[in-house]
N, C-alpha and C positions, 0 to 999 in steps of 0.2 A: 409669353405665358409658359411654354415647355421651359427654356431657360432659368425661369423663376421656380418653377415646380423640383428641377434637377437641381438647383440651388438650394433648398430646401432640405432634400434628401439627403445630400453630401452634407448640411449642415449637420442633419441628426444624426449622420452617421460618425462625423467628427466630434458629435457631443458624448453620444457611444464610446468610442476612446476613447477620452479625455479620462470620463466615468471610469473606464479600465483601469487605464494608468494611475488613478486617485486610490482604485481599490491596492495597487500591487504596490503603489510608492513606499509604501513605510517598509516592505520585504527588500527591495533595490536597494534603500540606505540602508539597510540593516546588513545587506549583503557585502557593501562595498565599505561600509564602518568597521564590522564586524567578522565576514570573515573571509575574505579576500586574500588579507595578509598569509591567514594560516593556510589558504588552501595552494597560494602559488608555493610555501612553502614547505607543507609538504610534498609538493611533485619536485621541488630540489632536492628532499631528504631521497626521492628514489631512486638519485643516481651516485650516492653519498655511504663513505660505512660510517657511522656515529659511532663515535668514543665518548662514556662521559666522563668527564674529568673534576677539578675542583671546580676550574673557569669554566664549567658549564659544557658544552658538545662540541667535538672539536668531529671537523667533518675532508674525509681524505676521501676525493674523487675515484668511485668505480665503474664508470658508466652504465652498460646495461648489464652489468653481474647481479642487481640484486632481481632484474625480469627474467635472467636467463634462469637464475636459481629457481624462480616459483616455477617454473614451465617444467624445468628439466631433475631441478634434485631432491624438492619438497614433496615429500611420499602423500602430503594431505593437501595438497592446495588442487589439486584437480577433481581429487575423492571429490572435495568437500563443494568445488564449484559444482561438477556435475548431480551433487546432492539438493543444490539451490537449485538448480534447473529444473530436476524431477518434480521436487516439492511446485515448484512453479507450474510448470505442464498440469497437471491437477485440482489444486489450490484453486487457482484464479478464475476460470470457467466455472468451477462451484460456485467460489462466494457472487460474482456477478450471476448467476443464476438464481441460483437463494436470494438476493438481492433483488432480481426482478423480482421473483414472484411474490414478495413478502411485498415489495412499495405496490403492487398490483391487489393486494390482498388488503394493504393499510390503505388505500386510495377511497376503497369502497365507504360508504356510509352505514357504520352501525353504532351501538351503543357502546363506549368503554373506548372509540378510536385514538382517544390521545392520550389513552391510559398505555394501550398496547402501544402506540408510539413512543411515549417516552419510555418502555423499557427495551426497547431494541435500542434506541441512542443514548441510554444509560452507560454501555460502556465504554461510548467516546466522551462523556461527561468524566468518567474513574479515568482515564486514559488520559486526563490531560490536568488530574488534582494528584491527591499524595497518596494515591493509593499503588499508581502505577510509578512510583518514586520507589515506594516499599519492592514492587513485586523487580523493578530496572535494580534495586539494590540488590534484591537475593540471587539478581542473573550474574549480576558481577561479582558479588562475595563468590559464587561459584566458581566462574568463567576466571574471575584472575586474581583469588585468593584460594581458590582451590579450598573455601569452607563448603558448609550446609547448607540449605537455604533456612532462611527463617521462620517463613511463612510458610502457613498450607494453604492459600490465597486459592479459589477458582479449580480444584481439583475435587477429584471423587474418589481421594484414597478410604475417607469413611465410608461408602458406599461402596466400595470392592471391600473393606474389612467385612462390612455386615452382612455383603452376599454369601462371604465365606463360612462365617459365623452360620448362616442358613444352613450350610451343607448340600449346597445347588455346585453342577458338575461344572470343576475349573474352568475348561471350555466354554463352557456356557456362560459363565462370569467374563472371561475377559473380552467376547462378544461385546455383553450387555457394558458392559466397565467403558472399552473400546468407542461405543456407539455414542455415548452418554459423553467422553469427552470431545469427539470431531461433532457431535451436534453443540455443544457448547464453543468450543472452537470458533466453528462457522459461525454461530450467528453474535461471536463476540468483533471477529472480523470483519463485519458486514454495515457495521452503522452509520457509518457515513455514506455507505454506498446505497443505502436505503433512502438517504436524505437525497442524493443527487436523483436519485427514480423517482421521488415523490415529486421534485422539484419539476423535472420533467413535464412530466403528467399531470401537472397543472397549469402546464400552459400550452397544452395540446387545446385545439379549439374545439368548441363543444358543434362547433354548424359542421365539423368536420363527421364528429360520429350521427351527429342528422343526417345527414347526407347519405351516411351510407346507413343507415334502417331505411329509410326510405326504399332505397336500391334492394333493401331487402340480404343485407347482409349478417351473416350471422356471429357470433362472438366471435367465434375463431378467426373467420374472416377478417374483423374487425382488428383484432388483435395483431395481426400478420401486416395487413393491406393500410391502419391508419396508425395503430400506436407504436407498436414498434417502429418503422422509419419515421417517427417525429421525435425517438426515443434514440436513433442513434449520433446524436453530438453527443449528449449525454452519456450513451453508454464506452464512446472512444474517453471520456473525460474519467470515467470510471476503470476504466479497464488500467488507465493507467496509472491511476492512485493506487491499484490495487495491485499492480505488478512492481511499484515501489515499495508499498506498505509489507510486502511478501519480503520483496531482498531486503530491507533494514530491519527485516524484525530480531529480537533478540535472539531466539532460537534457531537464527539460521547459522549454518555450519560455515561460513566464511564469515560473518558477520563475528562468531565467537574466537575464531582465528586468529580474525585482526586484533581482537581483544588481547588476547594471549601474547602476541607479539607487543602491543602493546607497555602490557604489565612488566612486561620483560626489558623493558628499556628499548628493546631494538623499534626504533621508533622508523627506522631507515625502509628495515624489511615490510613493518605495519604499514606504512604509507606506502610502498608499493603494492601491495594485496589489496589494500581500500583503491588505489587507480586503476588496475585491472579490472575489480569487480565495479568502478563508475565506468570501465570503459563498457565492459558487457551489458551493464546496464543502458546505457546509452545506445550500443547496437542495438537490444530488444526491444526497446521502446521504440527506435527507429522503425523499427520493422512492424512491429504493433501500428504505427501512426499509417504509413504507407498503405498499408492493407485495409484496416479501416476506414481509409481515407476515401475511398475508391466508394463506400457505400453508406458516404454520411450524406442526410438531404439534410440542408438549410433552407429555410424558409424565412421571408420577409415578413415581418409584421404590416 
């Protein structure tokens, strides 16, 4: 009988994976079709100087000259990593904040909830049509045409003209200007991270919060002692879409870097600064996972 029972178990749990691997299969081909090729290939171009030529790039071995360059003779590539950092230290601890307490605030029952839900993941709805094609356009006409942008797309430059136009004191404008765009910011940032906390929190079990009223427990309690550690797989799964979605954004300062190198033909130097910044990233995730690791509870259905 226990045999049969444990045989059971391992079956669901192998069913479990299977389920995984169906969900991520079409990313693995798509990986290994698609861009495998380019990616061993650029880590050749970073020990490579590129020439272009008629026939195309002709590639004369430097070893590690083009890593010793970003380290040691590029007046921006360190500025500009420890600018990604800073922004990182900050950024990220917000938006998963904001993030809780908004899927905590959208969880509750009231009137209008999936109205207020779908305009928080409205902008990963734009984020992934032609809207954010227009706004990835105007970063690159900037970033490696050195134009205009074209668009005034999710800004409040009308709304610092008109406070002017009021005659309200400059300070006090770039305050209110300032505020108005890191709250737009945040909670443009935030929308998938809002879907992982909802997801969450719906499958925390409900005999769990019985249990504790019973006991006489009080929100905060409750909040501390039952949802949050049933919220931390989750929130490692978040923390780390979120410390990606931060380094690949377009306005980060290495990220436009690489650009630049890019536009420039120097595809050798660009591909070395994109493996640097995957190697840091890869460290900080490392270290992100480790730590979190230590105080995520899993639970068996």
């Amino acid at each position: 009988m226990q045999m049969s029972v444990r045989h059971k178990i391992m079956s669901y749990e192998r069913k479990k994976s299977l389920i995984g691997y169906v969900f991520i299969s079409s990313w693995i081909i798509g990986f290994f079709l698609l861009y495998l090729k380019p990616l061993v290939q650029s880590f050749v171009y970073t020990f490579h100087k590129l020439t272009v030529t008629i026939d195309g790039f002709k590639m004369d071995f430097v070893g590690i000259h083009n890593f010793h360059f970003a380290f040691y003779s590029d007046p921006d590539f360190i500025k500009n990593l420890m600018a990604a950092l800073n922004n990182l230290l900050y950024q990220v601890p917000i938006i998963i904040v904001f993030s809780l307490i908004m899927a905590l605030m959208l969880n509750q029952k009231f009137r209008g909830r999936m109205i207020i839900r779908a305009i928080f993941f409205l902008p990963v709805v734009i984020a992934s049509g032609v809207v954010i094609n227009v706004i990835n356009g105007d970063v690159m006409s900037t970033v490696i045409l050195s134009g205009e942008k074209s668009s005034q797309l999710f800004n409040v430059s009308a709304f610092y003209e008109m406070l002017n136009r009021i005659g309200l004191n400059q300070d006090f404008v770039n305050v209110i200007v300032s505020t108005a765009n890191n709250i737009f910011e945040l909670s443009w940032k935030s929308g998938i991270q809002i879907v992982l906390f909802l997801a969450g929190l719906q499958v925390v079990s409900p005999s769990l919060y019985e249990a504790a009223s019973i006991d006489g427990g009080t929100k905060w309690e409750v909040f501390w002692f039952v949802t949050f550690p049933m919220l931390t797989p989750i929130l490692i799964v978040t923390a780390v879409y979120t410390i990606i979605d931060n380094f690949t954004d377009f306005s980060n300062p290495v990220m436009k870097s690489i650009l630049q190198y890019g536009s420039k033909l120097n595809f050798a130097y660009s591909s070395t600064l994109a493996w640097i910044y995957f190697a840091v990233i890869g460290i900080i995730l490392t270290i992100v996972f480790l730590i979190f690791n230590r105080f995520i509870i899993y639970t068996d259905e």
